[in-house]
LUMRO-561372 format. One record per residue: residue in three letters; x, y, z of N, C-alpha, C in turn. Coordinates in steps of 0.001 Angstrom, whole numbers, plus 500000, padded with zeros to 6 digits. Layout:
ALAXYZXYZXYZ/...
//
This chain:
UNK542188857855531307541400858913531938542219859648533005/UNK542974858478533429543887859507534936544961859148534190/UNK545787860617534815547314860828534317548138860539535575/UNK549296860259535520550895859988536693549902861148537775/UNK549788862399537156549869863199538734548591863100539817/UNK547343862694538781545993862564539379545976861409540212/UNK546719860029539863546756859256540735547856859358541653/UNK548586860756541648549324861037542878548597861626543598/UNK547870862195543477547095863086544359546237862106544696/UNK545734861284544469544669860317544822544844859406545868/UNK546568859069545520547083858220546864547606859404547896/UNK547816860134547480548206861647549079546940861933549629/UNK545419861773548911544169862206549902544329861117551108/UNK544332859919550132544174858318550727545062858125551833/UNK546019858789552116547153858519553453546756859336554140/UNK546094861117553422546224861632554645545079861233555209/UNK543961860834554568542891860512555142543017858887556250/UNK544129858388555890544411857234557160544852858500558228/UNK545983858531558183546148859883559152544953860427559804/UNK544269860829559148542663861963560257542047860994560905/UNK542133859288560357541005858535561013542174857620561864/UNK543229857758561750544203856600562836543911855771563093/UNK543955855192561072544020853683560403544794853493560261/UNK544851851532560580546008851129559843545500849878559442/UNK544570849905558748543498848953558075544254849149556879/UNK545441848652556602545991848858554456545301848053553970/UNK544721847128553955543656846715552614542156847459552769/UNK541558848010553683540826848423553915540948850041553116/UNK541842850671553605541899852201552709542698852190551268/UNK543276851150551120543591850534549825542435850412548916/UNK541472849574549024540314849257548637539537850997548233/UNK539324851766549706538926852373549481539540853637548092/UNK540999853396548140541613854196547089541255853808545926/UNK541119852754545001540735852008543930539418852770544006/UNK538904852499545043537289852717544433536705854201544129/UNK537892855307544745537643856505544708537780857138543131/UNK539034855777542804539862856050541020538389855906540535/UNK537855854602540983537020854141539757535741855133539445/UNK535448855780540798534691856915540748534812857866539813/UNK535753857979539291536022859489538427535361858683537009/UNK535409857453536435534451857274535710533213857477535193/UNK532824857279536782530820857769537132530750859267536686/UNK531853859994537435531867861458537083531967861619535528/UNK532623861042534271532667861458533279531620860945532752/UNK530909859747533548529890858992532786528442860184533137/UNK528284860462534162527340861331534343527618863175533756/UNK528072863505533818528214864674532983527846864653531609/UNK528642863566531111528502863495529951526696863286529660/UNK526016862237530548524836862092530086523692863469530364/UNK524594864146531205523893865929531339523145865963529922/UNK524208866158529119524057866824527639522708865776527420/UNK522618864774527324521295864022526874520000864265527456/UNK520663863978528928519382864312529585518936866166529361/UNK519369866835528933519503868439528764518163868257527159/UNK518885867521526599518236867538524976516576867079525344/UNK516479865694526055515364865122526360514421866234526805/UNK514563866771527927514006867782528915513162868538527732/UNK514425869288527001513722870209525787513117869229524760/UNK513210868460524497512022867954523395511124867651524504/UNK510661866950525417509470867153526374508660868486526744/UNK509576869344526630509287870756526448508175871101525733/UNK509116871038524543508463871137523203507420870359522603/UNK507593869185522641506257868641522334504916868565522925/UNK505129869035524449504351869524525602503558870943525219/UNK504587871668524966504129873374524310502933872917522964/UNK503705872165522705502729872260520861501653871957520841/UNK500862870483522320499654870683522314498830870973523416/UNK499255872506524055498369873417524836497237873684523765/UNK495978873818524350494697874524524075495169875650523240/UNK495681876841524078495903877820523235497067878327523209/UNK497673877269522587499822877144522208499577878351521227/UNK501006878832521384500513880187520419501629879407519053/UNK501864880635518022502257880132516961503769879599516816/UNK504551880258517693505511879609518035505763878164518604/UNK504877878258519498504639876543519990504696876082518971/UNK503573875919517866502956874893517403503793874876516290/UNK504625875926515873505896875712515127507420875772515306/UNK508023875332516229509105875603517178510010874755516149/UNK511559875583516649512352875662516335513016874552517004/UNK513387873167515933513981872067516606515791872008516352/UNK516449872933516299517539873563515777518419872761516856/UNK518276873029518407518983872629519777518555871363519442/UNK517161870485519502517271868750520227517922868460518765/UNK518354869173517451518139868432516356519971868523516410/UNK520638869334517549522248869395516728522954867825516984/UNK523719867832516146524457866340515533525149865908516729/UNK525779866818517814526727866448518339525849865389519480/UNK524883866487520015523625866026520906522714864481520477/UNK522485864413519327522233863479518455523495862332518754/UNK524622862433518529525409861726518212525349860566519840/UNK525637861998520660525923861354522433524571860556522787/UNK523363861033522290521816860359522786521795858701521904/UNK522865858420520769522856857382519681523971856524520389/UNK524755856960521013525652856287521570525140854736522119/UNK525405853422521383525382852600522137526447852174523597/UNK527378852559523452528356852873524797528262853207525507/UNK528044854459525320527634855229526603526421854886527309/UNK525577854663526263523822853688527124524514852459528151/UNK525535851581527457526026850784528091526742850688529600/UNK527385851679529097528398852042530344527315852884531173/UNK526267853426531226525596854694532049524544853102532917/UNK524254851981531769523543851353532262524717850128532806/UNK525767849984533037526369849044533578527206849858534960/UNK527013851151535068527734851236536132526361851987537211/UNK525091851394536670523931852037537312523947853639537544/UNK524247854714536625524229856227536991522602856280536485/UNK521673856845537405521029857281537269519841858166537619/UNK521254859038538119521090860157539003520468861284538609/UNK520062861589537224519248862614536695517888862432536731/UNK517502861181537043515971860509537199515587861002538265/UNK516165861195539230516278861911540435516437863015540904/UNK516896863792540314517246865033540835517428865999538803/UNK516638865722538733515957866189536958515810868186537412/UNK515479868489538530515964869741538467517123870474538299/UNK518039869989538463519365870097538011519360870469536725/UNK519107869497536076518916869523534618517983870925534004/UNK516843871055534514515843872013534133516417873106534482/UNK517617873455535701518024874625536025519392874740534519/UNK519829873693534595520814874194533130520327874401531653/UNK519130873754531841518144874261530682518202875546530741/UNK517461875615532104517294877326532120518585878174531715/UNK519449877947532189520512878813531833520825878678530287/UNK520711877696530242520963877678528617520525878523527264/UNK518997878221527778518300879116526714518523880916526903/UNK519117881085528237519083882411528528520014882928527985/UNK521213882447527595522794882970527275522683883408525761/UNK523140884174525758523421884604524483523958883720523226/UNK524882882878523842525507881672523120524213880792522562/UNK523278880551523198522659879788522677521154880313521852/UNK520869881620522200520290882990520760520616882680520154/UNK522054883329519995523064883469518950522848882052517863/UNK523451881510517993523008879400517332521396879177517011/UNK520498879947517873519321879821517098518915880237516476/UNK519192881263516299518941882678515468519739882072513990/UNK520840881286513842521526881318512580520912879900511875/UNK520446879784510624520512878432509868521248877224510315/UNK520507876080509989521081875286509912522535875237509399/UNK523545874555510821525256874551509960525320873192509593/UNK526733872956509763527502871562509793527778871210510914/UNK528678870165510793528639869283512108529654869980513000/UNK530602870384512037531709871812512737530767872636513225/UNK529951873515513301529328874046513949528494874085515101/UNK527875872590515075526933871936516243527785871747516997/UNK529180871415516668530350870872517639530826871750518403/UNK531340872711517507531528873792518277530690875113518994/UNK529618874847519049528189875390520055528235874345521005/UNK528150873167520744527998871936522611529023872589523471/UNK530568872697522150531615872966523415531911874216524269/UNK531476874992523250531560876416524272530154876576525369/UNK528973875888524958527941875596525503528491875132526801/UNK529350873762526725529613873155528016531126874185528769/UNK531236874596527862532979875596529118531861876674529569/UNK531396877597529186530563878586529375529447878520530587/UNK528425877341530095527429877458530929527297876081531857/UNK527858874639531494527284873963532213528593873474533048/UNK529820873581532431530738873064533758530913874248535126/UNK530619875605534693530515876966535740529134876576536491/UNK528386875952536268527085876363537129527575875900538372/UNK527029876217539490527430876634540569526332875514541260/UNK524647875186540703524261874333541206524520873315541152/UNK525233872512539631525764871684539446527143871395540264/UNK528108872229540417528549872014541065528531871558542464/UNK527752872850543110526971872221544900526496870420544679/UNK525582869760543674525017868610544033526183868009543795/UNK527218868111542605528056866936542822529039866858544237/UNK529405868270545165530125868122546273529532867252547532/UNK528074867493546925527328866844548207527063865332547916/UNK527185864708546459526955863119546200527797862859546855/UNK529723863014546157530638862474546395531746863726546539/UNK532152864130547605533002864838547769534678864601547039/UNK534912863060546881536328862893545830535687863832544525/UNK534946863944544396534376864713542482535161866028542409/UNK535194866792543505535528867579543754537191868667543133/UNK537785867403543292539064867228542599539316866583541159/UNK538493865921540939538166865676539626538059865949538653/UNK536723866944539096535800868026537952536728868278536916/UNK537469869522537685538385869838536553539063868799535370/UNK539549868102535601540427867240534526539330866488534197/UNK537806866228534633536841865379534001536293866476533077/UNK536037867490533110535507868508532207536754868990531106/UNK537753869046531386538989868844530411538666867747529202/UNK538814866723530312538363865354528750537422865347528509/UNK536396865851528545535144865604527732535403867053526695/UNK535623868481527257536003868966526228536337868358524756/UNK537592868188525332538573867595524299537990866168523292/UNK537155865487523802536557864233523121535484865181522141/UNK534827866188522636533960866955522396534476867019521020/UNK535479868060521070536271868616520168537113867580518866/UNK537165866592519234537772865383518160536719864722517306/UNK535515865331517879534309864159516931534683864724515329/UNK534517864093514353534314864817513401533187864799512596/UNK532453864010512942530798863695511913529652862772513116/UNK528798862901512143527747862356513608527559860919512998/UNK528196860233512612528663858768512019530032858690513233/UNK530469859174514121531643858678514954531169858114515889/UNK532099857104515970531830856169517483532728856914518751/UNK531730857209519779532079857737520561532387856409521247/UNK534474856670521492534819855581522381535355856284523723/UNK534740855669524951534848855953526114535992855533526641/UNK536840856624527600538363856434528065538138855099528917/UNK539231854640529536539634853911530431539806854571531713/UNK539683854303533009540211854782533790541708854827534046/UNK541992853582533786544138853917533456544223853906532076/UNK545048854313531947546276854288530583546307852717529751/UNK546859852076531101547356850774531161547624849842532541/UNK547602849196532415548125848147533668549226848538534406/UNK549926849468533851551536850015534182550876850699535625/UNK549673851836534845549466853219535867548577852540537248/UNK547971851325536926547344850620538278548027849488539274/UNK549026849308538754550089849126539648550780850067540129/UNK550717850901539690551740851771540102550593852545541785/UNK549678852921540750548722853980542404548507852228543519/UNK548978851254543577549109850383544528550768849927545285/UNK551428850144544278553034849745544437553220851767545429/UNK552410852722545053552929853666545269552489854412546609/UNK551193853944546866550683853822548619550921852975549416/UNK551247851322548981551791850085550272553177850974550113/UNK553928850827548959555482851353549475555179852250550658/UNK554764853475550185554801854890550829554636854481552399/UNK553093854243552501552369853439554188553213852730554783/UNK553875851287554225554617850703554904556383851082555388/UNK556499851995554694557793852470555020557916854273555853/UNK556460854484555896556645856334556086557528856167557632/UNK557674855822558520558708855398559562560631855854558799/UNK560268854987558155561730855023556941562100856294556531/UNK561401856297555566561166857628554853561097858803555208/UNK560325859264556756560298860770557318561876860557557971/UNK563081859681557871564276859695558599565049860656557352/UNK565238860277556312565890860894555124565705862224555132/UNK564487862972555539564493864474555473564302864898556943/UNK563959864315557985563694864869559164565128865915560004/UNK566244865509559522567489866363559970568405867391558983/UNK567296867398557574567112868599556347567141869595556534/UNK565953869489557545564883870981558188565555871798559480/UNK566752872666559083567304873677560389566579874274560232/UNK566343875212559411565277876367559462563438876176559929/UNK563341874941559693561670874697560066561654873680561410/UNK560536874125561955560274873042563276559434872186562799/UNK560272870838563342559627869356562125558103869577562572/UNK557959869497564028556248869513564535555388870423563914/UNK555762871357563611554666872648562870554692872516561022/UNK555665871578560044555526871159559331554163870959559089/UNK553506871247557732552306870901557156551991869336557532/UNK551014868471557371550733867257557609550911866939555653/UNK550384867901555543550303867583554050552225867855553055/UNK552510868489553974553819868433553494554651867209553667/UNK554434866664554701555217865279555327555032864492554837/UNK553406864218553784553126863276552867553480863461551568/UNK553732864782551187554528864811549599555570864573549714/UNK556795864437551107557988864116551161558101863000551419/UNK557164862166551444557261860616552251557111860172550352/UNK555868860442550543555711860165548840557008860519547142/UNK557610861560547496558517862177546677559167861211546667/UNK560309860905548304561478860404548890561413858847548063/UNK560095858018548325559468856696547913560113856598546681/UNK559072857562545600559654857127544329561042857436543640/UNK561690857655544512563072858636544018563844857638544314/UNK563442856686545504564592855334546252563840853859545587/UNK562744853796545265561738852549545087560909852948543867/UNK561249853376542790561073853942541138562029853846540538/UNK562693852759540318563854853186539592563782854199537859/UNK562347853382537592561918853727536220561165854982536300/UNK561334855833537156561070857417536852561982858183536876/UNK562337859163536501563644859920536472563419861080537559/UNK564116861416538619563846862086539445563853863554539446/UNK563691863963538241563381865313537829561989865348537843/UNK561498864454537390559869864099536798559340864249538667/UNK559880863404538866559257863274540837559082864595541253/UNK560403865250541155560465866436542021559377867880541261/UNK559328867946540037558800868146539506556951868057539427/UNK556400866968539801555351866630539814554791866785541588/UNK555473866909542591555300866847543824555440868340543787/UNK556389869029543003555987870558543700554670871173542992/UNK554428870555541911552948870862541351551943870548542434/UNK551831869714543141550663869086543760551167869620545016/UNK551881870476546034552401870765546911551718872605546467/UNK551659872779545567551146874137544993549842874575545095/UNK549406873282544808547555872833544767547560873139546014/UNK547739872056546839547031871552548066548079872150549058/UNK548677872624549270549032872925550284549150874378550800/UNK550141874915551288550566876034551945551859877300550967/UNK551091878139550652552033878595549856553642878989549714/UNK554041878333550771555237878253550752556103876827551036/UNK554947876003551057555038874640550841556231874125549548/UNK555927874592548336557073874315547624558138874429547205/UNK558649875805547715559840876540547906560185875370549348/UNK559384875189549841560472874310551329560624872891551107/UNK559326872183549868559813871046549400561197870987548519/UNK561029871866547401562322871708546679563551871805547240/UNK563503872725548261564697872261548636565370871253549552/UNK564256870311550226564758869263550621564803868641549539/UNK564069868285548829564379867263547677565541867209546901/UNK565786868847546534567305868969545778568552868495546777/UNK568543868640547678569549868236548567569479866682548805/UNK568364866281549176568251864686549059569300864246547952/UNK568579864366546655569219863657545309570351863904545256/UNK570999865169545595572484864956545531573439864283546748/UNK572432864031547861572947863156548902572939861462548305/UNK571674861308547941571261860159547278572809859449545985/UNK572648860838545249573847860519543672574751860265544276/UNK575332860987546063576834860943546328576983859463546867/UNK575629859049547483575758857956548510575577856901547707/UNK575175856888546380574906855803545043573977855162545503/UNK572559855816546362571392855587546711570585855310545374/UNK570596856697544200569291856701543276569869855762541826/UNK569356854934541957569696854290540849568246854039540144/UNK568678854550538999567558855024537949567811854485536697/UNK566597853803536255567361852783534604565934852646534228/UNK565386852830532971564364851962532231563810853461530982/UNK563276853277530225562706853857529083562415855548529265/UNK562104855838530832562196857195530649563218857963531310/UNK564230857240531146565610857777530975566359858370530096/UNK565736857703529100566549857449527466566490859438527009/
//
């Protein structure tokens, strides 16, 4: 579910956020880092159950409409085209996802079900979803591809959805994006409504959860160390007016470039000016790269970076 750079960014909130609170509790904001990862789960686990809880709403709808007193003819013959598509079907059949929604307790739409009724609303209003009712019954290629433009279009843009998740958990925030990425994309791989929808992992592997722990104690316990290597870099900048957030992509960069042997330090420098782009100051990465480029060739001359293992090759 998380890639190398998401759990870089995850351990750079996590330091700077020791920094704002002037901690030095490391198992304490350690802890808290793990638990922020494990969060992005809840986030794919609840989105995803949007779409169900979205379908439910409208068949309550509907079966509600059909026996008013004086339901008109549409009611009482409505168009089950939306609760009936395969893909919607498929996610509401999911024994997994029931599992996982009921083992990590999300059940946050029970609660706040207006949410839901407001993306209803939008839903039925869009043209995208006329359009799909208005046409015959398709295939499963078709239902598939209506959820997904359904969900890029109308339900990852809503703006209310967005506001409640900033206000549950503010880590979501950073998330969203790459959590609405993979569900896309899972979206997009089903091929029949006979598929078992299998739910990501939060790591890769055991590799990537050692690593977001090997890659904040290093960083924390050595940033003393580490701000020495670039602190006499900087003629042109005054170290004190330096970003806060810059001092932590160079503490962090410097780390894995001296204490990674098994990353190749193109990949480092590379991945820190991405996330220096994001979050920082727009001229933040033009002033990282070039400490960094100068580092490594201080590093190659001084036979500091010694680099060996599989993504070398």
């Amino acid at each position: 579910m998380l890639n190398r750079r998401h759990i870089r960014v995850k351990v750079m909130q996590s330091i700077y956020a020791m920094h704002q609170h002037q901690s030095d509790n490391l198992d304490k904001e350690e802890k808290f880092l793990f638990q922020s990862i494990e969060n992005t789960q809840d986030l794919y686990l609840l989105l995803l159950s949007a779409l169900i809880e979205i379908k439910k709403k409208e068949s309550a709808y509907i079966d509600l409409a059909s026996k008013k007193h004086l339901a008109t003819k549409e009611e009482r013959n409505p168009s089950l085209k939306f609760i009936q598509n395969k893909v919607l079907i498929l996610l509401s059949e999911s024994e997994a996802l029931e599992n996982a929604l009921e083992d990590r307790k999300i059940k946050n739409w029970k609660n706040n079900d207006d949410i839901i009724l407001s993306l209803l609303e939008s839903i039925k209003a869009s043209d995208l979803y006329k359009n799909y009712m208005q046409k015959p019954e398709g295939s499963f290629e078709d239902d598939k591809f209506f959820i997904a433009d359904l969900y890029t279009e109308v339900i990852a843009p809503s703006d209310k959805l967005y506001d409640y998740l900033e206000d549950y958990k503010l880590t979501w925030v950073d998330d969203l994006p790459g959590i609405n990425t993979l569900i896309l994309k899972q979206i997009k791989q089903l091929k029949s409504v006979n598929d078992t929808l299998v739910l990501p992992k939060v790591y890769k592997d055991e590799d990537d959860k050692e690593f977001v722990k090997n890659l904040f104690r290093r960083t924390v316990l050595n940033e003393v160390e580490l701000s020495k290597e670039y602190i006499d870099k900087t003629p042109n900048w005054d170290v004190e007016r330096i970003a806060e957030i810059d001092t932590i992509i160079l503490k962090m960069a410097i780390c894995e470039l001296l204490k990674f042997p098994s990353i190749p330090a193109k990949v480092t420098i590379n991945e820190y000016l991405e996330i220096a782009k994001e979050y920082s100051t727009p001229k933040s990465s033009i002033f990282i790269n070039g400490i960094l480029d100068n580092l490594v060739k201080e590093f190659e001359k001084d036979n500091k970076l010694k680099k060996s293992g599989r993504g070398l090759l």
